[in-house]
Residue frames as a rotation matrix with the C-alpha (Angstrom) as fourth column:
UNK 1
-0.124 -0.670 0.732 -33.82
-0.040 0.741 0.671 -15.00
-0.991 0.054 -0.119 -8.39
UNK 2
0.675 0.194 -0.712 -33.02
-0.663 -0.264 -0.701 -15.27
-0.323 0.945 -0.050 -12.15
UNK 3
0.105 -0.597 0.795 -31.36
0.417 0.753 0.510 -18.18
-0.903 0.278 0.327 -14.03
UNK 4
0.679 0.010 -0.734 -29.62
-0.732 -0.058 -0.679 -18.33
-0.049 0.998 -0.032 -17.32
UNK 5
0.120 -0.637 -0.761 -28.25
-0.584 0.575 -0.573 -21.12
0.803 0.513 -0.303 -18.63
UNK 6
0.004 -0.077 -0.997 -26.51
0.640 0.766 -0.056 -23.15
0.768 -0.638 0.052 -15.90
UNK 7
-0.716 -0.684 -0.141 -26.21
0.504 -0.365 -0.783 -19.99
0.484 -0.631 0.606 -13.57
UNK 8
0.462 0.726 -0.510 -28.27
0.870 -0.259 0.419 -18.70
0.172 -0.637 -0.751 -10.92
UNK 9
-0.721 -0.673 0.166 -27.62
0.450 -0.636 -0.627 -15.18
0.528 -0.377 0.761 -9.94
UNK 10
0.515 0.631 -0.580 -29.63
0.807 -0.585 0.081 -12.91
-0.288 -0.510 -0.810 -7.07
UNK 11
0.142 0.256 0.956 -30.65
0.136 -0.962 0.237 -9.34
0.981 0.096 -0.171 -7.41
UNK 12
0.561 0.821 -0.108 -29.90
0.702 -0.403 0.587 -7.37
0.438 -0.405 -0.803 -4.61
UNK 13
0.625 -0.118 0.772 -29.07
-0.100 -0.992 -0.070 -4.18
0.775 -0.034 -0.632 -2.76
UNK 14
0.097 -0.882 -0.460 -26.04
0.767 0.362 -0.531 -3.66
0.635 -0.301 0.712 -1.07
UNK 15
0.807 0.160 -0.568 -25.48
0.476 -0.746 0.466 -1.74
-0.349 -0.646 -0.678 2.35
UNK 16
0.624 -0.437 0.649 -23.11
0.484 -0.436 -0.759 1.42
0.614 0.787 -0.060 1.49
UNK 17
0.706 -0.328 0.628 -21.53
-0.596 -0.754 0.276 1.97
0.383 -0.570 -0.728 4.72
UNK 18
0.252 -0.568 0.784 -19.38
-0.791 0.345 0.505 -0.83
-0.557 -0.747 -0.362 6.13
UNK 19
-0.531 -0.554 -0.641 -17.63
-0.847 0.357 0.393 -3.79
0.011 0.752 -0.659 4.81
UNK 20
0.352 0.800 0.486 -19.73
-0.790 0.532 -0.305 -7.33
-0.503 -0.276 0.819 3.69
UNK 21
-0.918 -0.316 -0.241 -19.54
-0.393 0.811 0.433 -10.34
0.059 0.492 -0.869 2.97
UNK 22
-0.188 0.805 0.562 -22.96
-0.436 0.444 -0.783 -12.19
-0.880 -0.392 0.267 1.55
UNK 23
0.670 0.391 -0.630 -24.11
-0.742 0.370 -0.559 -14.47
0.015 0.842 0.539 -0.74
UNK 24
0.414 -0.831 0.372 -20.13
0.758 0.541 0.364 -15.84
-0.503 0.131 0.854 -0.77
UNK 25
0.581 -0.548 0.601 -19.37
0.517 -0.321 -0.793 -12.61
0.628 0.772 0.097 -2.28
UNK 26
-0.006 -0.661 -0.751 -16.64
0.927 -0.285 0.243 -10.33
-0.374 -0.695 0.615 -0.63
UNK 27
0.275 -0.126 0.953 -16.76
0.633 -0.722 -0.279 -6.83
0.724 0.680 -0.119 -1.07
UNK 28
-0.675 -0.708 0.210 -14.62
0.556 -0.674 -0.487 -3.97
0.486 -0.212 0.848 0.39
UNK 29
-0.277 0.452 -0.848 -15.88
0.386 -0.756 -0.528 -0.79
-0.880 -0.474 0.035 2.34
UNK 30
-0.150 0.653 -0.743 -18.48
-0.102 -0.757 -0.645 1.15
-0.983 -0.021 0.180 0.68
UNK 31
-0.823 -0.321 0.468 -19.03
0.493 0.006 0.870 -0.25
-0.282 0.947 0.153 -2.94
UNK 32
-0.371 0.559 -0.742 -21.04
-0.710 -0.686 -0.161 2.22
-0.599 0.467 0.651 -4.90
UNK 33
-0.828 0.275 0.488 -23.75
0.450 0.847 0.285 -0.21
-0.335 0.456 -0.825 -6.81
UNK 34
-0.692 0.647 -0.320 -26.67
-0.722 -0.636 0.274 1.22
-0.026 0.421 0.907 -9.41
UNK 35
-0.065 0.891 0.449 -29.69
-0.682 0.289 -0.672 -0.21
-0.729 -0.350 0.589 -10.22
UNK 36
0.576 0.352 -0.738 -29.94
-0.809 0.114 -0.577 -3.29
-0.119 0.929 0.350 -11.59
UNK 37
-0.206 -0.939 -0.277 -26.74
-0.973 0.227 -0.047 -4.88
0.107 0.259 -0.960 -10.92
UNK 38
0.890 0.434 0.138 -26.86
-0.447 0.891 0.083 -8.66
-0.087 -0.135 0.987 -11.10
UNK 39
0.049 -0.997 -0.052 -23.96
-0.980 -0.038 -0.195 -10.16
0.192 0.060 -0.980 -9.03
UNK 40
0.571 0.159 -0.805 -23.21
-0.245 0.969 0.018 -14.10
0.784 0.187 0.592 -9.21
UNK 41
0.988 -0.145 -0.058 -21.49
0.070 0.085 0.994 -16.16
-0.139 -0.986 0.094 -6.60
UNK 42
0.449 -0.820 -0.356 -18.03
0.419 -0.159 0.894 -15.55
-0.789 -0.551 0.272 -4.95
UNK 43
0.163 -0.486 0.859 -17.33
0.675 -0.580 -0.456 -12.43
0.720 0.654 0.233 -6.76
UNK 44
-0.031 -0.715 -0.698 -14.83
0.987 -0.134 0.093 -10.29
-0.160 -0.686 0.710 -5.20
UNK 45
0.616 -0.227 0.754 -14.76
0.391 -0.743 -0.543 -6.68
0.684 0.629 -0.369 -5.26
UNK 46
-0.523 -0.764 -0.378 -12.01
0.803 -0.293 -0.519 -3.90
0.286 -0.575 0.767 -3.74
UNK 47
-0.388 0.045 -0.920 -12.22
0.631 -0.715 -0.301 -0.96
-0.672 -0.698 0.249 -1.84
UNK 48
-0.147 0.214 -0.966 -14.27
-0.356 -0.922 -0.150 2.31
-0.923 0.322 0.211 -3.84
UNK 49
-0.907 0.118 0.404 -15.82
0.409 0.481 0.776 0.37
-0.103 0.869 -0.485 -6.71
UNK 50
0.092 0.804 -0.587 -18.70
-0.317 -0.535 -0.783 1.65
-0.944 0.258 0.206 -8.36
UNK 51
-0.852 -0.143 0.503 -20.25
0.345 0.569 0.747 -0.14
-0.393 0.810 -0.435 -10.54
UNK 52
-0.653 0.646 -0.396 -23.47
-0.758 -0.564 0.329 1.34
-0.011 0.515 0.857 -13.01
UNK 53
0.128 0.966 0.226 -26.74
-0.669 0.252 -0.699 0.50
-0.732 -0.062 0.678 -13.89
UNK 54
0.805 0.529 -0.269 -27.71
-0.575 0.583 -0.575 -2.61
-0.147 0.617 0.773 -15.38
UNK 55
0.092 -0.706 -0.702 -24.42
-0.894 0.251 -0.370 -4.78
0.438 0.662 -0.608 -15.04
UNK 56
0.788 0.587 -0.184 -24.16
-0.570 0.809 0.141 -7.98
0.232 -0.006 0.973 -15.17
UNK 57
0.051 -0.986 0.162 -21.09
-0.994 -0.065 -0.083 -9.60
0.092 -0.156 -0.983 -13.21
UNK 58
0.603 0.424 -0.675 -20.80
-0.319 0.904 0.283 -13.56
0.731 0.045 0.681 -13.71
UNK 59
0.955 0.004 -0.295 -19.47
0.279 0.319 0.906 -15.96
0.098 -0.948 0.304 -10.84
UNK 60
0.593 -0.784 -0.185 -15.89
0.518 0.195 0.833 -15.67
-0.617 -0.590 0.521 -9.29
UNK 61
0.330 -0.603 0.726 -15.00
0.522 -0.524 -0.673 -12.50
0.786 0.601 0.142 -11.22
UNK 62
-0.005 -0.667 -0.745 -12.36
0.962 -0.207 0.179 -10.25
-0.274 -0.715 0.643 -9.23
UNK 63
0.602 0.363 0.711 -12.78
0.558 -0.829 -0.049 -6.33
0.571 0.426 -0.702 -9.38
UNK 64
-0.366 -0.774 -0.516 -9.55
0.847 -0.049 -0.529 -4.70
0.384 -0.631 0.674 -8.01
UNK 65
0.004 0.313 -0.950 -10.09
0.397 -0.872 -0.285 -1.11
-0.918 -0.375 -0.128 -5.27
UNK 66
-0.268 0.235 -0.934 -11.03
-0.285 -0.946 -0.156 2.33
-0.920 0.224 0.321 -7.11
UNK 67
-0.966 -0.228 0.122 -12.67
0.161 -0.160 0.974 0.85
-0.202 0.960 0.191 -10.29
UNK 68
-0.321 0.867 -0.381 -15.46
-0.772 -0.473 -0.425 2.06
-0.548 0.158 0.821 -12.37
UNK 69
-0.673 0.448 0.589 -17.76
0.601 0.795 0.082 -0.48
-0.432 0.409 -0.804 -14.42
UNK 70
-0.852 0.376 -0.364 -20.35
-0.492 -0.812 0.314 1.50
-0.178 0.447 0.877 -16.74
UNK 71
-0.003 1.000 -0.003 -23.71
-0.843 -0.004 -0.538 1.17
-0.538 0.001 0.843 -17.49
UNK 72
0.804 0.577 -0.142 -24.87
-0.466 0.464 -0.753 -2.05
-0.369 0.672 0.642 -19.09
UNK 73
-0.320 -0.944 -0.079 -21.45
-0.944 0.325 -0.064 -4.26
0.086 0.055 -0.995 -18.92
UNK 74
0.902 0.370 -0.221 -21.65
-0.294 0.903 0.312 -7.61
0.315 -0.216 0.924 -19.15
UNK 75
-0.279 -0.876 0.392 -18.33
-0.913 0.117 -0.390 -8.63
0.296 -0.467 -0.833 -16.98
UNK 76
0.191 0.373 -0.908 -17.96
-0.443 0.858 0.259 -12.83
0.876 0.352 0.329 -17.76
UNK 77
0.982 -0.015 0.189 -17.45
-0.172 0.349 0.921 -15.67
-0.080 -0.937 0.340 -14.91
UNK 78
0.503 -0.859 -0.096 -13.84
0.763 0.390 0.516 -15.54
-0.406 -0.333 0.851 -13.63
UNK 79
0.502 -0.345 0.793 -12.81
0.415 -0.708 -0.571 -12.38
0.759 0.616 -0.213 -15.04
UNK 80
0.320 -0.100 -0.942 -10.35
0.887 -0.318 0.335 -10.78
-0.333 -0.943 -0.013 -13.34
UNK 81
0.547 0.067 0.834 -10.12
0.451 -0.863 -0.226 -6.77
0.705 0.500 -0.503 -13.62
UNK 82
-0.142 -0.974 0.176 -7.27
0.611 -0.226 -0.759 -4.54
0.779 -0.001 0.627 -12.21
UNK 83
-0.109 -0.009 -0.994 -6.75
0.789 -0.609 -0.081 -1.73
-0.605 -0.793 0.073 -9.69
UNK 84
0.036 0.028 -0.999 -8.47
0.121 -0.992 -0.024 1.26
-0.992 -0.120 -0.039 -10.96
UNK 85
-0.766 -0.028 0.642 -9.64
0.626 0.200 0.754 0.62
-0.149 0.979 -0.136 -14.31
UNK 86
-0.677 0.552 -0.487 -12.04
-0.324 -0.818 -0.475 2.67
-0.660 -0.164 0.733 -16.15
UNK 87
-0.794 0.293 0.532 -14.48
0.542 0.738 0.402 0.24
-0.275 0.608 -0.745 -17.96
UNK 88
-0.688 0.437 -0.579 -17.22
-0.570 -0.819 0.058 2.27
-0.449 0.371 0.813 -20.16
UNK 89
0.024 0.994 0.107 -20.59
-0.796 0.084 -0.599 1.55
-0.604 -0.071 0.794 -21.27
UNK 90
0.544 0.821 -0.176 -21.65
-0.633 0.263 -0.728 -1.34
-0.552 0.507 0.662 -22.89
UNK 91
-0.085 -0.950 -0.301 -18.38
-0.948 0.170 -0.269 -3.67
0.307 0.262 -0.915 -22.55
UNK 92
0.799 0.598 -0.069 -18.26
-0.595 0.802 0.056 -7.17
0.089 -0.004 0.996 -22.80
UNK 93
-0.210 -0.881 0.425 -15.68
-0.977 0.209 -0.049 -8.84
-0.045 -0.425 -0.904 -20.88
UNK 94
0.547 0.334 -0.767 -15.76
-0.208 0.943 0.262 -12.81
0.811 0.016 0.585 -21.92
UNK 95
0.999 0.046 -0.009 -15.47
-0.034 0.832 0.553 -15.61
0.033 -0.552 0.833 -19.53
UNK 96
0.625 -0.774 -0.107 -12.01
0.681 0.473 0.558 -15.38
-0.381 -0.422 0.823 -17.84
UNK 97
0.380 -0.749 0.543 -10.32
0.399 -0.397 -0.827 -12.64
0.835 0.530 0.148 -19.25
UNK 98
0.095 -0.910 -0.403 -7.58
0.912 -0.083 0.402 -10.82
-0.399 -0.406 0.822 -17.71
UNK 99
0.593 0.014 0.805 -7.33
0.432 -0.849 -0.303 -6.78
0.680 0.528 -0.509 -17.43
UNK 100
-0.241 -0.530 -0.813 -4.55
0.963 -0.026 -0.268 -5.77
0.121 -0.848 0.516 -15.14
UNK 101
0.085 0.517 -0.852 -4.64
0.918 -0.373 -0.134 -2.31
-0.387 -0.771 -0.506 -13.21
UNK 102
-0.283 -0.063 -0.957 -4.90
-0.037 -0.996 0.077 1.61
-0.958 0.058 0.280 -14.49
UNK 103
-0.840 -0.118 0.530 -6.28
0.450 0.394 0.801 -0.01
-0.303 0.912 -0.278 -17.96
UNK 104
-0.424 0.740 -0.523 -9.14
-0.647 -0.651 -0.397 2.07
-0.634 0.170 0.754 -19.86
UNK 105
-0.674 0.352 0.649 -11.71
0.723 0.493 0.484 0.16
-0.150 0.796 -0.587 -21.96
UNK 106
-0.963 0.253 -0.091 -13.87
-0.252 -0.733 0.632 2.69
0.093 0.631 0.770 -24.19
UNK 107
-0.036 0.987 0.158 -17.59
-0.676 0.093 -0.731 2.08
-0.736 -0.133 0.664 -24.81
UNK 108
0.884 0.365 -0.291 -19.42
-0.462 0.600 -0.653 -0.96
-0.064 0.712 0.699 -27.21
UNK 109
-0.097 -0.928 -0.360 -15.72
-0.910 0.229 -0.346 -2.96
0.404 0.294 -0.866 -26.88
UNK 110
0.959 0.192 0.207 -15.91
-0.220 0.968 0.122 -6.90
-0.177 -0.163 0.971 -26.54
UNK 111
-0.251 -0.869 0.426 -13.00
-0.913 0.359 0.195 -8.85
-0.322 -0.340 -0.884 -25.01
UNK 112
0.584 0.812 -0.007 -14.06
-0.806 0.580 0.121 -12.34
0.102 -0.065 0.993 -26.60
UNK 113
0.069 -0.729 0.681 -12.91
-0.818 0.349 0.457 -15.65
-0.571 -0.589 -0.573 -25.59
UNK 114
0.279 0.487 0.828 -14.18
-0.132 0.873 -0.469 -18.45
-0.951 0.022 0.308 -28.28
UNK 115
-0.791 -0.424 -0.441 -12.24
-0.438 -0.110 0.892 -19.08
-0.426 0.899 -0.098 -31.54
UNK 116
-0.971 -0.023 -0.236 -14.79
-0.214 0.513 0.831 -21.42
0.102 0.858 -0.503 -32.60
UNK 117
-0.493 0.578 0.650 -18.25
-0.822 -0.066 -0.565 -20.95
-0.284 -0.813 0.508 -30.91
UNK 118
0.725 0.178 0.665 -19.53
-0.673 -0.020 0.739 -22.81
0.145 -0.984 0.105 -29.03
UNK 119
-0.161 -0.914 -0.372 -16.36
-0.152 0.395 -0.906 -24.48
0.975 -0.089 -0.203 -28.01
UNK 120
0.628 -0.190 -0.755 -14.68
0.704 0.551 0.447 -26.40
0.331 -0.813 0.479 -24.99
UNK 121
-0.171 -0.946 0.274 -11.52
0.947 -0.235 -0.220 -24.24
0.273 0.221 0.936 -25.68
UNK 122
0.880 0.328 0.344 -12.01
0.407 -0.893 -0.189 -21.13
0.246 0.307 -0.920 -24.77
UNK 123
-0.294 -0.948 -0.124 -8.67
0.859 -0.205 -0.470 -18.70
0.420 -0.245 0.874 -25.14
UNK 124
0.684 0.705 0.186 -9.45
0.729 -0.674 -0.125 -15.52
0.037 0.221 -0.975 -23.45
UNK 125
-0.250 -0.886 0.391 -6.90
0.349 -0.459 -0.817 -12.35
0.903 -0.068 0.424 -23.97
UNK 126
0.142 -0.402 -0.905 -5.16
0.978 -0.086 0.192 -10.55
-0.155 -0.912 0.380 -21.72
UNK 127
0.476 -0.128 0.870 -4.71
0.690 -0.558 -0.461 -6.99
0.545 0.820 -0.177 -20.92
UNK 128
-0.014 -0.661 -0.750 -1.85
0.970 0.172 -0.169 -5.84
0.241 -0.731 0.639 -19.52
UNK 129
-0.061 0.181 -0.982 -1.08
0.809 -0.568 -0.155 -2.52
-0.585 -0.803 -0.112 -17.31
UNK 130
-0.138 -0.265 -0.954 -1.95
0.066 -0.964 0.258 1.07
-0.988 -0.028 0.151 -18.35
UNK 131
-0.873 0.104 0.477 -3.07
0.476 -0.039 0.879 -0.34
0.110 0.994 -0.015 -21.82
UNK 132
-0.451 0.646 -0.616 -5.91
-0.370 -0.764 -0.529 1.91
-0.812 -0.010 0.583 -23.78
UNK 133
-0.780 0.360 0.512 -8.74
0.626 0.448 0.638 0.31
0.000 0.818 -0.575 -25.99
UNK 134
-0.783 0.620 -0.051 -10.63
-0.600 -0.731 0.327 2.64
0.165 0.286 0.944 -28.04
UNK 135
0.285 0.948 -0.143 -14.84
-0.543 0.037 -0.839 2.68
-0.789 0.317 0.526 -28.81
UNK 136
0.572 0.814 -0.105 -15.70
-0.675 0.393 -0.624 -0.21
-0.466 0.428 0.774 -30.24
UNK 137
-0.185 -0.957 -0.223 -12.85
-0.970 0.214 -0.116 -2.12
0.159 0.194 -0.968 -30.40
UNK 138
0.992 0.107 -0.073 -12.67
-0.102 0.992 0.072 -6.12
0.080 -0.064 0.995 -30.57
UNK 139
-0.036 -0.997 0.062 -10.16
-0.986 0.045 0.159 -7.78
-0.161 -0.056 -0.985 -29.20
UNK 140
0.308 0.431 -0.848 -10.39
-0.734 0.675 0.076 -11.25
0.605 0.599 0.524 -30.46
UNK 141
0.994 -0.035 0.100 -9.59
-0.063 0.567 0.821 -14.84
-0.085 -0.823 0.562 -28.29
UNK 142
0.589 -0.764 -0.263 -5.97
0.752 0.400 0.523 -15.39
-0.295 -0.506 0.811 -26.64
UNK 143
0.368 -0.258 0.893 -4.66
0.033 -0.956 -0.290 -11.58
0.929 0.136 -0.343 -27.84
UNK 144
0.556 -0.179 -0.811 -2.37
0.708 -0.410 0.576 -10.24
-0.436 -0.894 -0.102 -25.41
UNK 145
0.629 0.082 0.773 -2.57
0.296 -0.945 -0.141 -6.47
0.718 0.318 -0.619 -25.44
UNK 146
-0.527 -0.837 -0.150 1.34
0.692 -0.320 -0.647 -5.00
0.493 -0.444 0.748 -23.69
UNK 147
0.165 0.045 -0.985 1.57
0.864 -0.489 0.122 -3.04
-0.476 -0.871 -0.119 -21.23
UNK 148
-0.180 -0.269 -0.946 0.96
0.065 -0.963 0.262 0.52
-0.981 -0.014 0.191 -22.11
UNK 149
-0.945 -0.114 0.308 -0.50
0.305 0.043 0.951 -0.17
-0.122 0.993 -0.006 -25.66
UNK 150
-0.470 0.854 -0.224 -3.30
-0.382 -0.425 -0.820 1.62
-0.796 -0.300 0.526 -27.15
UNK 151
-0.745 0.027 0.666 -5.85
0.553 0.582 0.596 0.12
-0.372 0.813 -0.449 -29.46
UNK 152
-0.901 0.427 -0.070 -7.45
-0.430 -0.867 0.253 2.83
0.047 0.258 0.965 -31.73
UNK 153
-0.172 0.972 0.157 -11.55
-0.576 0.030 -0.817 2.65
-0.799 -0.231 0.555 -31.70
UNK 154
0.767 0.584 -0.264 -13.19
-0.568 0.429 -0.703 0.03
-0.298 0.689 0.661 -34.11
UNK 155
-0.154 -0.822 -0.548 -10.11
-0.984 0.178 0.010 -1.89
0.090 0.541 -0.836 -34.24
UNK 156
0.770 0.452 -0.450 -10.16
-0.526 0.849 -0.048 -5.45
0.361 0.274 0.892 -34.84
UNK 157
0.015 -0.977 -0.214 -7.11
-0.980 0.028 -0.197 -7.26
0.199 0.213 -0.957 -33.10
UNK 158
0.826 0.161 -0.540 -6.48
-0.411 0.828 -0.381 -10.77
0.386 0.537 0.750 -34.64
UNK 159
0.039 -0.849 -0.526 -2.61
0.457 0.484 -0.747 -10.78
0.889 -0.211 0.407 -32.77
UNK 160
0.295 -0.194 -0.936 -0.83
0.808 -0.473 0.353 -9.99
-0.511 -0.860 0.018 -29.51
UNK 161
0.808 -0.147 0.571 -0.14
0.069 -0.938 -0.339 -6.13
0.585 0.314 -0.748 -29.66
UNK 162
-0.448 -0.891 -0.069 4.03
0.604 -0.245 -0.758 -5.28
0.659 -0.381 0.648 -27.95
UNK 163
0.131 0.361 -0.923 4.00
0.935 -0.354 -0.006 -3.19
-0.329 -0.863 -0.384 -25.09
UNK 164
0.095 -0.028 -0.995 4.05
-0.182 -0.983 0.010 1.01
-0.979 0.180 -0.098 -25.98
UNK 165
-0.975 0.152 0.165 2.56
0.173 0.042 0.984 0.51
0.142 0.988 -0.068 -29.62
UNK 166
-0.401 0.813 -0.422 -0.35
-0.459 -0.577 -0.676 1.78
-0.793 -0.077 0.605 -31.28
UNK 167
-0.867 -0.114 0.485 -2.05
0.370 0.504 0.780 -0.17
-0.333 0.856 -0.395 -33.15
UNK 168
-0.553 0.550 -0.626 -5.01
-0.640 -0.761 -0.104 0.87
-0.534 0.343 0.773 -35.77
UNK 169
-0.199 0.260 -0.945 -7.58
-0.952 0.180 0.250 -0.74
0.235 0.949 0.212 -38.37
UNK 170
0.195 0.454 0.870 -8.80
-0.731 0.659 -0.180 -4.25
-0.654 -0.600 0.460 -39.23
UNK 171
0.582 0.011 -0.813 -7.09
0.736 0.418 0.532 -6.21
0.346 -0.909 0.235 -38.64
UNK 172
0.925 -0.237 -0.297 -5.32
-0.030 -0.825 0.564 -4.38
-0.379 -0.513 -0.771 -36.30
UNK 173
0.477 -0.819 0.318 -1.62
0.622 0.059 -0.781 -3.06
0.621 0.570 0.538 -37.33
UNK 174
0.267 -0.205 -0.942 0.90
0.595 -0.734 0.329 -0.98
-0.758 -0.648 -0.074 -35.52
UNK 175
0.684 0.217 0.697 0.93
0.654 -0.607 -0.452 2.35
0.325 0.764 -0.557 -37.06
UNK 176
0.133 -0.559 0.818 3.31
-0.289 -0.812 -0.507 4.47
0.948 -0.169 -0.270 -34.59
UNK 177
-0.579 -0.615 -0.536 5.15
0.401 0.358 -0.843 3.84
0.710 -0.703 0.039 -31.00
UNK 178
0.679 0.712 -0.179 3.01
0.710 -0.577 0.403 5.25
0.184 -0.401 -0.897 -27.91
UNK 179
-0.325 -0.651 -0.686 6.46
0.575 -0.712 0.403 7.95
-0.751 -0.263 0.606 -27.81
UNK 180
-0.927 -0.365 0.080 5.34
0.254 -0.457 0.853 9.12
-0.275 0.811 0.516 -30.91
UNK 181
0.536 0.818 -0.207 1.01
0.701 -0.295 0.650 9.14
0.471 -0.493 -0.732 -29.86
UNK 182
0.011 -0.381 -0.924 2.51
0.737 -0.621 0.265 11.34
-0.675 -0.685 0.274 -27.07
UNK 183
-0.589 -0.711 -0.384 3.86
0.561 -0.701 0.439 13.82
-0.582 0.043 0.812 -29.33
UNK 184
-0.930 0.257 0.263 1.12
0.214 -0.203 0.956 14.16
0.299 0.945 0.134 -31.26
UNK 185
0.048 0.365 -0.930 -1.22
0.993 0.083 0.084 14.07
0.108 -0.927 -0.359 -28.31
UNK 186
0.254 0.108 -0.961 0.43
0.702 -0.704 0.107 16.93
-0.665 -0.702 -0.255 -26.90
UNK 187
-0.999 -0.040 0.008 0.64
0.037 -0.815 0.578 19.33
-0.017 0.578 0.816 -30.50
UNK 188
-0.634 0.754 0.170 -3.23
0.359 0.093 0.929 18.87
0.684 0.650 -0.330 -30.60
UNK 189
0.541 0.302 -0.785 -3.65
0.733 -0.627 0.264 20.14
-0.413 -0.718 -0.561 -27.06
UNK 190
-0.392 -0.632 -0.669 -1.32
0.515 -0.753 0.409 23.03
-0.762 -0.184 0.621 -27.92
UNK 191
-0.911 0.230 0.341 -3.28
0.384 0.180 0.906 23.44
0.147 0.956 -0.252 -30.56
UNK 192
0.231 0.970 -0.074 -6.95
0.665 -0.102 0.739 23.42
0.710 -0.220 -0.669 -29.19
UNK 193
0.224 -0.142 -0.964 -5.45
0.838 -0.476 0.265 26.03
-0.497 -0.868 0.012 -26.18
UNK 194
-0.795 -0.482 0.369 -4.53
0.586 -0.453 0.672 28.02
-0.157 0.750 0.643 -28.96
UNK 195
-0.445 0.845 0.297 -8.33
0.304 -0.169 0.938 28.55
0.842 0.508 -0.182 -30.30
């Protein structure tokens, strides 16, 4: 047993063959759980999750079927995460965001939720389907990132980002449509197949 703050969470191993329900949490057939994890109460996960070492999942977060969690995540209370996301190391998901389903988050990227810490208020953003946030990216409170937008690595974003746009830099800006990423995308593979 381990407290922080007001929350209590239990350590423990999870059976890898059949579907459970303990603690109050609900999880699917066969999640895939490293060492370390520390899950809080009535948190939900889907079918084929697989979550890494050392993450930390706070109460009544929602983890949709076939995602990944990476090493050392800190995934806040009430978050809810999509179908089939790919969340990378060392991502900080605040209290209550929103990541809908097929959505990549990079490594070292914080979703935060507090304009003014320590606030009542807390806005957290949103990220909608099939969007892409680079390494080390910040997405700042009440940001909603469109469907299908990518934010480049180390970006700051201070606004909401349109759906299929790329934005870059800090604060973030849009620099180019995701039709026009594409094209450039695919001369730099033609490119490297070349060599």
């Amino acid at each position: 047993l381990m407290e922080t703050s007001n929350t209590t969470f239990k350590l423990f191993k999870l059976p890898r063959d059949k579907p459970i329900k303990r603690e109050g949490n609900i999880m699917s057939r066969k999640p895939k759980m490293g060492k370390g994890v520390i899950v809080g109460e009535n948190v939900e996960f889907g079918g084929n999750v697989v979550v890494w070492n050392y993450v930390v999942i706070g109460d009544g977060a929602k983890i949709g079927d076939g995602t990944v969690i990476g090493s050392f995540c800190d995934i806040g209370k009430n978050v809810v995460i999509g179908k089939n996301c790919n969340v990378q190391a060392h991502v900080t998901i605040s209290n209550g965001c929103i990541v809908g389903d097929n959505v990549f988050i990079a490594p070292n990227t914080s979703l935060l939720n507090d304009r003014y810490p320590k606030s009542e208020l807390l806005t957290p953003p949103t990220i909608k389907n099939n969007a892409i946030i680079g390494g080390g990216a910040t997405i700042l409170p009440g940001v909603t990132i469109g469907e299908e937008a990518i934010v480049a690595g180390g970006s700051v974003v201070t606004k909401d980002v349109k759906r299929k746009t790329v934005v870059l830099g800090v604060p973030a800006r849009v620099v180019m449509t995701l039709k026009e990423y594409e094209a450039k995308r695919e001369a730099f593979i033609k490119v490297r197949q070349l060599r």
